[in-house]
C-alpha positions in Angstrom: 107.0 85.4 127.6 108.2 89.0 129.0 107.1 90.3 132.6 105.9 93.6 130.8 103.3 94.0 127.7 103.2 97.2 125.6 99.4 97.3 123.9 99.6 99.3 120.9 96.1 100.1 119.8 93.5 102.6 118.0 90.6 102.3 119.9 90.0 104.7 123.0 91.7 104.2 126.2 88.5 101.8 128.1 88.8 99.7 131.4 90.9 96.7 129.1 94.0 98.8 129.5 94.4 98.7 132.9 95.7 95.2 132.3 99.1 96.8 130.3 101.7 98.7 131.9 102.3 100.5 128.5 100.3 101.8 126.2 100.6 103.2 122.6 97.2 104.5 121.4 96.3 106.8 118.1 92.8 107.3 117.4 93.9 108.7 114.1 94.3 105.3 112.4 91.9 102.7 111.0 93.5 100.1 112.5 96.1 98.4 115.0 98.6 96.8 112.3 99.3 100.1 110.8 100.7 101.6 114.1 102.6 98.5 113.8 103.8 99.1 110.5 104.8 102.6 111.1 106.7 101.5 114.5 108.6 99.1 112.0 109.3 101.4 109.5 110.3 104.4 111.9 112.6 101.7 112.9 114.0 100.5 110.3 112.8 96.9 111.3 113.2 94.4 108.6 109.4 92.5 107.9 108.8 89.0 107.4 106.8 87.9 104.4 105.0 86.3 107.1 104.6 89.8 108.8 103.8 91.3 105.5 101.0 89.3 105.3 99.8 89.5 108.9 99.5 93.6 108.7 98.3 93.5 105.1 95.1 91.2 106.9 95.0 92.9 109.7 94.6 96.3 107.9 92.1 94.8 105.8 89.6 93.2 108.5 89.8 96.4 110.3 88.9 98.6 107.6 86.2 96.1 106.1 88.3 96.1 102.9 89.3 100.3 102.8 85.8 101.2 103.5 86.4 102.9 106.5 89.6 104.6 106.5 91.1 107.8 108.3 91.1 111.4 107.1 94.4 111.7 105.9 93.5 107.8 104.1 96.9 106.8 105.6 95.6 102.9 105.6 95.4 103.1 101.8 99.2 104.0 101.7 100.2 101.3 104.0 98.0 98.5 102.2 100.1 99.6 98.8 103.8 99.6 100.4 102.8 96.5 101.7 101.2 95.1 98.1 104.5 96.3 97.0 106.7 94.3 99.8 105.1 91.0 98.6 101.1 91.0 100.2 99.4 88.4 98.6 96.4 90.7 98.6 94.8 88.5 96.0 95.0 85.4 99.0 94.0 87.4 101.4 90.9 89.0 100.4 89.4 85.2 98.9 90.3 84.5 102.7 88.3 86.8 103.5 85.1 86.3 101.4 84.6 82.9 101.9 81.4 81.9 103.4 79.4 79.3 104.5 75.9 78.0 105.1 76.1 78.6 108.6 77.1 82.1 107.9 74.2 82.3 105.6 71.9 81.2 107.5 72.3 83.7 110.4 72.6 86.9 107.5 69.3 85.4 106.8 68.2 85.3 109.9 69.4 89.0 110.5 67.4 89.9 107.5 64.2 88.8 108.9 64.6 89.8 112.1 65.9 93.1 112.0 63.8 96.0 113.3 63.9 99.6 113.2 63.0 102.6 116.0 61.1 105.9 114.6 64.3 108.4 114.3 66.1 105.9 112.0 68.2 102.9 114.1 67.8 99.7 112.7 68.9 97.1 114.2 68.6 93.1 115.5 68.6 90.7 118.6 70.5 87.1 117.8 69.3 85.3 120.7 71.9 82.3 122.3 68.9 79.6 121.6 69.2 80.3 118.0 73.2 80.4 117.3 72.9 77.2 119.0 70.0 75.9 116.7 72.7 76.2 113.6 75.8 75.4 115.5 77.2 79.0 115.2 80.0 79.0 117.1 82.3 82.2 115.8 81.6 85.9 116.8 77.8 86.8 115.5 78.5 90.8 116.2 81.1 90.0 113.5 77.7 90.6 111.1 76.9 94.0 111.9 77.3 95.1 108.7 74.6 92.8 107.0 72.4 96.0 107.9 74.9 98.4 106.6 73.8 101.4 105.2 70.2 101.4 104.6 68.7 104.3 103.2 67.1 106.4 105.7 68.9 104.8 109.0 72.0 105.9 109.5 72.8 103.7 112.7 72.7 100.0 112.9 73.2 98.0 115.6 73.3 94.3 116.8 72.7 92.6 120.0 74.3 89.0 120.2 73.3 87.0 123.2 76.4 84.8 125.3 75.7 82.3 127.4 75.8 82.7 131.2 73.2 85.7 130.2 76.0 87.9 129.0 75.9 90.1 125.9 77.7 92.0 123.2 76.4 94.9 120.8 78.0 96.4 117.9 77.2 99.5 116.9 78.2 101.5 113.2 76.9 104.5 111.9 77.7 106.2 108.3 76.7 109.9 110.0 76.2 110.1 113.9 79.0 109.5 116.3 78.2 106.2 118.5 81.2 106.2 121.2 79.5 107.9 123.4 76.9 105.2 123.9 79.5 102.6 124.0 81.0 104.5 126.4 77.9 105.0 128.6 77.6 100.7 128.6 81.7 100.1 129.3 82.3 99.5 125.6 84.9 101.7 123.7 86.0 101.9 119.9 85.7 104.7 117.3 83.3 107.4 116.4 81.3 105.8 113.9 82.5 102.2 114.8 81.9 101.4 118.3 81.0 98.1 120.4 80.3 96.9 123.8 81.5 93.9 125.3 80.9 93.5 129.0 77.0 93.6 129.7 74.0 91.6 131.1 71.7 90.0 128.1 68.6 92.5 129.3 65.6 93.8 127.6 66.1 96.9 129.5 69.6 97.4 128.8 68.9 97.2 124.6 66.4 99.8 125.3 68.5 101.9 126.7 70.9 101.7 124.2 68.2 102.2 121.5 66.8 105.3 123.2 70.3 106.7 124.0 71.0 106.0 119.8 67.5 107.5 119.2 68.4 110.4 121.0 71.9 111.3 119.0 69.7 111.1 116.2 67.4 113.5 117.5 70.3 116.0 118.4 71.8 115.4 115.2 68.7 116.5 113.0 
């Protein structure tokens, strides 16, 4: 491998990019692979079908499927230039909707579980004792979006216990910015899409986060 590494990204600068010497962010964009694909193009790189496919997918899992896209919609242009290059879209997103019963058992579980503060934060604590229980072995914050869009919250947010007492939260929002919390915790991400990473599994610590979430509410109203 090369003795230098060049992150191109679209989350905000946080303490992860101390490890690169180089650095290539824009916030602007949904996700990573379309920096890519604009670095190619600008260029004038030729693109694998495997590539094709890669950035296609990657544009994709980071937009949950052109939900959550830019201003400008600049990931919807990218996905069809792609399409038209030979992106097995139709592969791709059955790739991406397959499930299991592993999978459903912990949406269920999230179902059940969830709770909700008094401004309008719903959210829900997957504690290490039960992932183990069904053998769940991927990334649980992977299912924040079971509680997507709920009438009347407009934040959602999910706490997934590690083991060696460590934890990680996701946080979405469909009106209020969230980065700021993430932020607060040593996370990073986007305005309404935002996550923390590096943290002690502690009661205290989700109430914080709830209050501080509670609070943009507040000021938002």
């Amino acid at each position: 491998l090369g003795n230098r590494y060049i992150c191109l990204d679209h989350h905000n600068k946080g303490p992860n990019f101390n490890n690169y010497q180089n650095f290539f962010v824009n916030q602007k964009r949904s996700s990573a692979s379309t920096i890519v694909y604009e670095f190619y193009k600008e260029m004038g790189l030729k693109i694998s079908s495997l590539g094709i496919n890669a950035l296609y997918a990657g544009i994709v899992s980071d937009t949950n499927r052109f939900q959550y896209l830019e201003e400008d919609g600049f990931s919807l242009k990218c996905g069809h230039e792609l399409v038209q290059q030979g992106a097995n879209f139709k592969e791709i997103y059955n790739a991406f909707g397959k499930t299991n019963k592993t999978f459903i058992s912990l949406k269920q579980y999230i179902f059940t579980n969830m709770k909700h503060t008094k401004n309008g934060v719903v959210y829900c604590i997957i504690s290490r004792d039960y992932l183990d229980s069904i053998n769940f072995n991927d990334y649980a914050g992977s299912m924040v979006n079971v509680l997507a869009n709920i009438e009347g919250y407009p934040i959602w947010a999910l706490f997934v216990e590690h083991k060696d007492n460590k934890m990680s939260v996701e946080l979405r929002s469909n009106k209020v910015e969230v980065l700021s919390t993430a932020i607060k915790y040593g996370g990073g991400g986007h305005m309404f899409a935002s996550g923390i990473s590096k943290s002690i599994f502690d009661e205290k610590i989700i109430n914080s986060v709830l209050n501080d979430l509670e609070q943009l509410l507040k000021e938002d109203n």
